[in-house]
C-alpha positions as CSV (number, residue, x, y, z in Angstrom):
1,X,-14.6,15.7,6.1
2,X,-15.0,13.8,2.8
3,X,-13.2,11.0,2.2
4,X,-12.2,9.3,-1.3
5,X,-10.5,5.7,-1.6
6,X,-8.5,4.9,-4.6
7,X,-7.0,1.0,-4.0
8,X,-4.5,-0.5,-6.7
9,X,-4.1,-4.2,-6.7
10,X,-0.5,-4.4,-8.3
11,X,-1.5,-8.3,-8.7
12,X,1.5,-10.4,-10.0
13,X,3.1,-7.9,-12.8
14,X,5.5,-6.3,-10.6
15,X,8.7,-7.6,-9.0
16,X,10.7,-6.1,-6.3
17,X,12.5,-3.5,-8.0
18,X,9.3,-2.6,-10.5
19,X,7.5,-2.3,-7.2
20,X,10.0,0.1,-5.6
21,X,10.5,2.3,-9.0
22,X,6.6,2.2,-9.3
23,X,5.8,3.6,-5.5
24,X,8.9,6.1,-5.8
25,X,7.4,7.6,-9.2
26,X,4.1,8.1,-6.7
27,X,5.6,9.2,-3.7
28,X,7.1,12.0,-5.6
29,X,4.0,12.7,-7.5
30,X,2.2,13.2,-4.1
31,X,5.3,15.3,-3.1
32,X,5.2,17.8,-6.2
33,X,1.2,18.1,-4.9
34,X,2.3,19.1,-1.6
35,X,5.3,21.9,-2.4
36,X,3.5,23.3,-5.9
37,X,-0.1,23.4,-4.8
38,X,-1.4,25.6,-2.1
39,X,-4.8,25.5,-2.9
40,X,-4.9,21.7,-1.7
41,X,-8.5,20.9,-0.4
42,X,-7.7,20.1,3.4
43,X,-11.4,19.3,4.1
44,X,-11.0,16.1,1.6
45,X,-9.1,13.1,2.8
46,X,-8.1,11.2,-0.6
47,X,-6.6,7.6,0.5
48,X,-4.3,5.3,-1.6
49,X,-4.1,1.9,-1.0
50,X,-1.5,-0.3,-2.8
51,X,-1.2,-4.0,-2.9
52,X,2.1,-5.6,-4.4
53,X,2.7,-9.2,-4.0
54,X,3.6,-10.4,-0.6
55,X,7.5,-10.5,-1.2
56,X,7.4,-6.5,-1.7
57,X,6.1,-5.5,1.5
58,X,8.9,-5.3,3.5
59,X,10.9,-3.1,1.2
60,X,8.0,-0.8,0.3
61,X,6.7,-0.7,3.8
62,X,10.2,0.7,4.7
63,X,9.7,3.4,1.4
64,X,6.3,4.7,2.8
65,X,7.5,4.9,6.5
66,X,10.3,7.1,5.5
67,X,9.2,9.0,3.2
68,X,8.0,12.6,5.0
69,X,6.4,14.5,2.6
70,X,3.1,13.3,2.3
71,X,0.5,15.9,1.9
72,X,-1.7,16.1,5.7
73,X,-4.9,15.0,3.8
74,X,-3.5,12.6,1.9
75,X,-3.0,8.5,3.6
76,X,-1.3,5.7,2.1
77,X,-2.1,2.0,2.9
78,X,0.4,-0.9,1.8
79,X,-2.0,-3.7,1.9
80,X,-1.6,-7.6,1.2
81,X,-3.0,-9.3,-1.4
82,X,-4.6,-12.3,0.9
83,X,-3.9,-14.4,4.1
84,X,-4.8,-17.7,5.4
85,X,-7.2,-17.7,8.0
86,X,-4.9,-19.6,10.4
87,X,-1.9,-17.9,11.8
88,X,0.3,-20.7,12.1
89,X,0.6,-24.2,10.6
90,X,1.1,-26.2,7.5
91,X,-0.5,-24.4,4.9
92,X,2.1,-24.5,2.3
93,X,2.1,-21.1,-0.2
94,X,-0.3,-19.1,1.8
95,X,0.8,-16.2,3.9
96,X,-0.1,-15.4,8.2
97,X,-0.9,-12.7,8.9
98,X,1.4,-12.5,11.2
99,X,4.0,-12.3,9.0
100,X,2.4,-9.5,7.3
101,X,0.9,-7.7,10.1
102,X,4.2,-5.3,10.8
103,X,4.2,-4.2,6.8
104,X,0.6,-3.5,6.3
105,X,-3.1,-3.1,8.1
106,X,-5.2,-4.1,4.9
107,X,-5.6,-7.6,3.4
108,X,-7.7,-8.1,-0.1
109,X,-10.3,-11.3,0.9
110,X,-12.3,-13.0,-0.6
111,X,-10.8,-12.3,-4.9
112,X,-12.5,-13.6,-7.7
113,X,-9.4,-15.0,-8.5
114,X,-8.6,-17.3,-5.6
């Protein structure tokens, strides 16, 4: 099976609602793909990867896990935008992945920008 990854890194010009208005438009774009289009390529797995800022997770996380109709050879990823290597401590402003880890299973690392 060929696979193709297209990643978005949403950076810091979304907020919460932009973010939720912005996944809906593409959840339902993936939807129209699934009801209009029969001739879908099942032997190509096309995956999407999205990364909003951190404070958008939750309420995307909960978009994506409800939403059912997602073609079978397409997969969404909610990812983070970046973590601190510690899980716990005083690291003021970064993010643990355990905080993260029950919203999303990819993490951007190492950025230019940081």
């Amino acid at each position: 099976m060929k696979n193709t990854y297209i990643y978005s890194n949403w950076k810091m010009y979304l907020n919460d609602e932009q973010s939720e208005s912005l996944l809906k438009s593409i959840l339902l774009f993936f939807q129209s793909i699934n009801t209009e289009n029969e001739s879908v390529n099942h032997d190509h797995m096309l995956n999407f990867g999205f990364f909003p800022q951190t404070s958008c997770l939750m309420s995307l996380h909960k978009m994506i896990s409800s939403y059912t109709s997602i073609p079978n050879n397409f997969k969404l990823t909610l990812g983070c935008q970046n973590i601190h290597h510690e899980t716990h401590g005083a690291f003021t402003g970064e993010t643990s992945i355990n905080s993260i880890k029950p919203y999303c299973k990819s993490v951007l690392t190492g950025h230019s920008e940081r």
